[in-house]
Steps between C-alpha positions, in 0.01 A plus 500: 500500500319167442297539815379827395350304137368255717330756718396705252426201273221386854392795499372522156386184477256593836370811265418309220335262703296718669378696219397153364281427807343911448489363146264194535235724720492804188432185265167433610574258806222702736290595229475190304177255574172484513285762654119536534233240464377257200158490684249574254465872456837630686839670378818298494810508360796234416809698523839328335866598600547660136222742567254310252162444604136387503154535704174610500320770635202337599362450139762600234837246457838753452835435420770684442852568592629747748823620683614396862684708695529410858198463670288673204391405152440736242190298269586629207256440191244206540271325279121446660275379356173711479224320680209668705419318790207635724586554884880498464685757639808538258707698632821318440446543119613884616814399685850586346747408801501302795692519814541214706571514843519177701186265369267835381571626158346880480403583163458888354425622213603711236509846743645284765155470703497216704190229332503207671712247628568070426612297812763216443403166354751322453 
């Protein structure tokens, strides 16, 4: 009787542990960093583990707070400001989710078109 606990106590234990480690990742571990450029002019994006961020899309400063979910974030509402900046291609001002898959995040917009995409910079 005892070694069935114990073996079903191990067993458990190796569950909860592994949906800990599944866990981590859907918190933003993949997701989370900095993406794009902060060369004058280009789109980038700081990405926290909470699903908060900031960025720019070339001219205009955002921030806002999203929602990670594996390898996606949802952006959520964010503030810009309202600048007009001749030249700039802005297209990440359009973006509502990301998906990141190894050091390319692909953003899309609000129809789910793909718009552009931010390598790693971290």
């Amino acid at each position: 009787m005892n070694r069935a606990r114990t073996t079903a106590g191990a067993v458990i234990l190796a569950v909860l542990m592994l949906a800990g480690c599944s866990q981590s990742e859907g918190n933003g571990a993949q997701v989370a960093g900095k993406w794009g450029s902060t060369d004058t002019g280009q789109p980038n994006l700081t990405i926290n583990s909470d699903g908060s961020y900031s960025g720019s899309d070339g001219c205009n400063t955002m921030t806002g707070k999203g929602t990670i979910s594996g390898m996606t974030i949802e952006l959520g509402t964010a503030a810009m400001t309202q600048k007009a900046c001749e030249g700039v291609d802005t297209w990440l001002s359009g973006a509502t989710k990301g998906t990141a898959d190894g050091d390319v995040m692909t953003m899309y917009d609000k129809s789910g078109k793909k718009i552009g995409t931010l390598d790693r910079d971290d």
